[in-house]
C-alpha positions as CSV (number, residue, x, y, z in Angstrom):
1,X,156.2,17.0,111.0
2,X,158.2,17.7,108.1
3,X,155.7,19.8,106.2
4,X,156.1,24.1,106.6
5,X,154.2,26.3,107.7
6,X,153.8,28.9,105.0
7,X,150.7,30.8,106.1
8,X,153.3,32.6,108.5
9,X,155.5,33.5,105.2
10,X,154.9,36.0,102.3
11,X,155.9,34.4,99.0
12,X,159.3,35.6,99.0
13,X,160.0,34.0,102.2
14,X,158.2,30.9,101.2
15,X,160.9,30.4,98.0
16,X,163.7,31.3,100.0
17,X,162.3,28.4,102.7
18,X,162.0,26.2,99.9
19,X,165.4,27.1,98.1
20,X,167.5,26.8,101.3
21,X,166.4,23.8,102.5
22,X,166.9,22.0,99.0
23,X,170.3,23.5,99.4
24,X,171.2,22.0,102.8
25,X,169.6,18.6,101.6
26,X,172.1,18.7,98.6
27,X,174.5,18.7,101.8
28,X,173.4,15.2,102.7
29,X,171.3,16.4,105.6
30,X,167.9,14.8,105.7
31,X,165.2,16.5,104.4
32,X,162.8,16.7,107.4
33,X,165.9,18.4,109.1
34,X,166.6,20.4,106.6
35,X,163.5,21.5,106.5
36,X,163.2,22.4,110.1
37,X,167.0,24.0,110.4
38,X,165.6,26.3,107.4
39,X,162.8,27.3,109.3
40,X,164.2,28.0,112.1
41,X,166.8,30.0,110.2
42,X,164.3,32.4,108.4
43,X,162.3,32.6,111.9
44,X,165.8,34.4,113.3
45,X,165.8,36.3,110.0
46,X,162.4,37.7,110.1
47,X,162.7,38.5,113.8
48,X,166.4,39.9,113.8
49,X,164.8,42.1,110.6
50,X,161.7,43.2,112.5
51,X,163.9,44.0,115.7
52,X,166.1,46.0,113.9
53,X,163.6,48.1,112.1
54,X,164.6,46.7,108.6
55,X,162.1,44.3,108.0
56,X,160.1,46.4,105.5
57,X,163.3,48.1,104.0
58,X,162.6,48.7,100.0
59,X,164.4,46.7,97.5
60,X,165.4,49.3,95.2
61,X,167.5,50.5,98.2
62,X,170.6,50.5,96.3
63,X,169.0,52.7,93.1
64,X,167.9,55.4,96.6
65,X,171.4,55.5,97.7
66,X,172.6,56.5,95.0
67,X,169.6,59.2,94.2
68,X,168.7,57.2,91.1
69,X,164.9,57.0,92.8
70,X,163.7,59.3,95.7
71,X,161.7,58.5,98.6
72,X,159.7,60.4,101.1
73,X,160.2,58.1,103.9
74,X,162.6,59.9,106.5
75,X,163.9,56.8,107.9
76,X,164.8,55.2,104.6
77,X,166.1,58.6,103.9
78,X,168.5,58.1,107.4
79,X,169.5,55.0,106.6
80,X,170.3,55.4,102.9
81,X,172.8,58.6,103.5
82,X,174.5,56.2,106.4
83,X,175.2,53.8,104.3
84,X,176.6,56.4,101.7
85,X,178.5,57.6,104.3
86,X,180.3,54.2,104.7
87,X,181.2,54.0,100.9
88,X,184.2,55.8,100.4
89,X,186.2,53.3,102.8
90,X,184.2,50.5,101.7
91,X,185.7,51.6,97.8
92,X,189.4,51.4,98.9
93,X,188.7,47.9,99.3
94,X,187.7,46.9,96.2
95,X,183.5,48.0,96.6
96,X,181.7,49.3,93.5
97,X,179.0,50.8,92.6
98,X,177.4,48.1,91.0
99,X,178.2,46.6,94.2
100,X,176.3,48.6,96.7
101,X,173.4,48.4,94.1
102,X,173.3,44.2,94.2
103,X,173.3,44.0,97.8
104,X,171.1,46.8,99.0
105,X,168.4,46.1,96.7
106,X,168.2,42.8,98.0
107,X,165.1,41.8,100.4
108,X,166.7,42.3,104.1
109,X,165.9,39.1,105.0
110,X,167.6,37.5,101.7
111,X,170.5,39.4,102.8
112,X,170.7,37.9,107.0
113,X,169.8,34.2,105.1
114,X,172.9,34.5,103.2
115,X,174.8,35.5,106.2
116,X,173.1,32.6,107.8
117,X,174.0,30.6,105.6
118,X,177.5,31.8,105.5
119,X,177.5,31.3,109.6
120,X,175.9,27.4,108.8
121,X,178.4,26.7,106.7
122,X,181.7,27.8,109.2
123,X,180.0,26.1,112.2
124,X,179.8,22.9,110.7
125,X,183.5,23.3,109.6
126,X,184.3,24.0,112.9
127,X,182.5,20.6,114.4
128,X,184.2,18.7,111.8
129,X,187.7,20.0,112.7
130,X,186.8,19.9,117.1
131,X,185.8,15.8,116.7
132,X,188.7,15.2,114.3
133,X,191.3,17.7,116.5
134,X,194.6,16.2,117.9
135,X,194.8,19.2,120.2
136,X,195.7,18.9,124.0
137,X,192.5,21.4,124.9
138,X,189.1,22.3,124.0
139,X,190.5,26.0,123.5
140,X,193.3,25.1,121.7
141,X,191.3,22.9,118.9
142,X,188.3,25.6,118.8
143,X,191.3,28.5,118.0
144,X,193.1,25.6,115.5
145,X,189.7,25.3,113.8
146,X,188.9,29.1,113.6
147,X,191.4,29.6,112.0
148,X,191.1,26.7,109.7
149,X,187.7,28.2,108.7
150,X,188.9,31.7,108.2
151,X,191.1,29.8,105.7
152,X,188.9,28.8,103.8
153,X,185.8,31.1,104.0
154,X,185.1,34.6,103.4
155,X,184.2,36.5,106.4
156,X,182.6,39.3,106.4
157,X,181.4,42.4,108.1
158,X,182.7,46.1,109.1
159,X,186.6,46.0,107.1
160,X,186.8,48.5,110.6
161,X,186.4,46.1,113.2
162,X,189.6,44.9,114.1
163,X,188.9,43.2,116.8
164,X,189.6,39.3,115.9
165,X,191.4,40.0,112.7
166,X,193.9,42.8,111.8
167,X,195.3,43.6,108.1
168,X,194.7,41.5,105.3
169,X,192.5,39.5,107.4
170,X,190.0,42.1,108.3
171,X,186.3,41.4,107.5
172,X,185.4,42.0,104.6
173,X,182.5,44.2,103.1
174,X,178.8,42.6,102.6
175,X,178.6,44.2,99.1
176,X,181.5,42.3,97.7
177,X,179.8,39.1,98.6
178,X,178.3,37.9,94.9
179,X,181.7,38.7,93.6
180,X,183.7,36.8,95.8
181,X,180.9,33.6,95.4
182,X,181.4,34.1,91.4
183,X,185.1,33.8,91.9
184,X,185.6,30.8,94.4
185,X,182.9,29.3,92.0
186,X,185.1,30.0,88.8
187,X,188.6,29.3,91.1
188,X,187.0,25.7,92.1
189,X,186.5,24.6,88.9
190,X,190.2,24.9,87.8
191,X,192.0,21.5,87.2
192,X,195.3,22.7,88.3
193,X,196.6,22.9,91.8
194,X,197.0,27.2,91.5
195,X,194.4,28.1,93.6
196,X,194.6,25.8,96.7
197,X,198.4,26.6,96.9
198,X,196.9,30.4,97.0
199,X,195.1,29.4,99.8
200,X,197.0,27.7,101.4
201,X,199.8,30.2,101.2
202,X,197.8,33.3,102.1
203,X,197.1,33.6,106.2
204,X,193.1,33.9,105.5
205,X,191.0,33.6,102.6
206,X,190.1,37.4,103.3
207,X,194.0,38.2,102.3
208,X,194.0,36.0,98.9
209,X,190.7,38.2,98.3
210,X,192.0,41.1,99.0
211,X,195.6,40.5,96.9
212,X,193.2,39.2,93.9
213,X,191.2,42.6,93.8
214,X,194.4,44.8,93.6
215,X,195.9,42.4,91.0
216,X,192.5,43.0,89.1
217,X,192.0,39.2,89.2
218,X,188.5,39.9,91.3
């Protein structure tokens, strides 16, 4: 116990094993639990991936989207010109092209650790605010702590799907993901109070985003 095992992994997935449980140990969890929370993260990537027929998806995905490099696979060809489809909506919300490129030449499977990561992250908010909650129900402190983490965290997904969130507070798209961590990064180093007022003001942390990319700020 404690020790991976990496003959089921190709190097990629071996660093990202290694990265992401350094990352949760950095958290205070315990590294042989780390270690196996990891695994068991990557083992739901790989098989979500392989499931949905984008395990062995290029990584210049983005550069083939965009026609900058062709490709004779008619399935890649399928998915590339959906996604293209997709863009001009995904542009009126702040998307570029640079964008698009980051995120679809990713590694599929660096792409559903992130999410994991992302979905990690809210849960254990969400634990944290259910043993600490005041509320008179189960369902009331579970909606009082969703919405606590939709305060706070990005959340993203189709800007379309409207069906928890409506507005400002509509998911928001995967490719804008570095550019949102770059700016909470650069926002949380600030020694001034400005950008948890801004939080706290704005109903979820998808609104402040979205305000800060049509004042240019993101």
């Amino acid at each position: 116990m404690g020790f991976f095992n990496f003959s089921k992994y190709n190097d990629m997935e071996k660093a990202m094993l290694d990265m992401y449980s350094q990352m949760l140990s950095m958290r205070g969890i315990p590294s042989s639990e780390a270690k196996k929370l990891t695994e068991d993260m990557l083992d739901q990537a790989i098989e979500e991936s392989k499931k949905d027929g984008t395990y062995n998806l290029p990584q210049n995905l983005g550069d083939i989207i965009f026609g900058d490099v062709g490709t004779d696979n008619l399935t890649i060809k399928k998915i590339a010109e959906s996604i293209r489809q997709k863009l001009p909506y995904k542009k009126e919300e702040g998307v570029r092209d640079q964008d698009v490129r980051w995120w679809w030449n990713l590694n599929d499977i660096e792409r559903r650790m992130m999410l994991k990561q992302d979905d990690a992250a809210r849960m254990t908010l969400i634990l944290h605010e259910l043993e600490n909650s005041t509320e008179p129900s189960k369902e009331k402190a579970f909606d009082t702590a969703t919405i606590k983490v939709r305060k706070f965290h990005p959340i993203y997904g189709d800007p379309k799907d409207t069906a928890h969130t409506k507005g400002e507070d509509r998911p928001l798209p995967y490719e804008l993901k570095d550019r949102i961590n770059i700016y909470i990064e650069k926002r949380a180093k600030e020694s001034s109070g400005n950008y948890k007022a801004e939080i706290e003001k704005a109903t979820t942390f998808n609104a402040l985003v979205r305000k800060e990319i049509r004042a240019g700020k993101l």
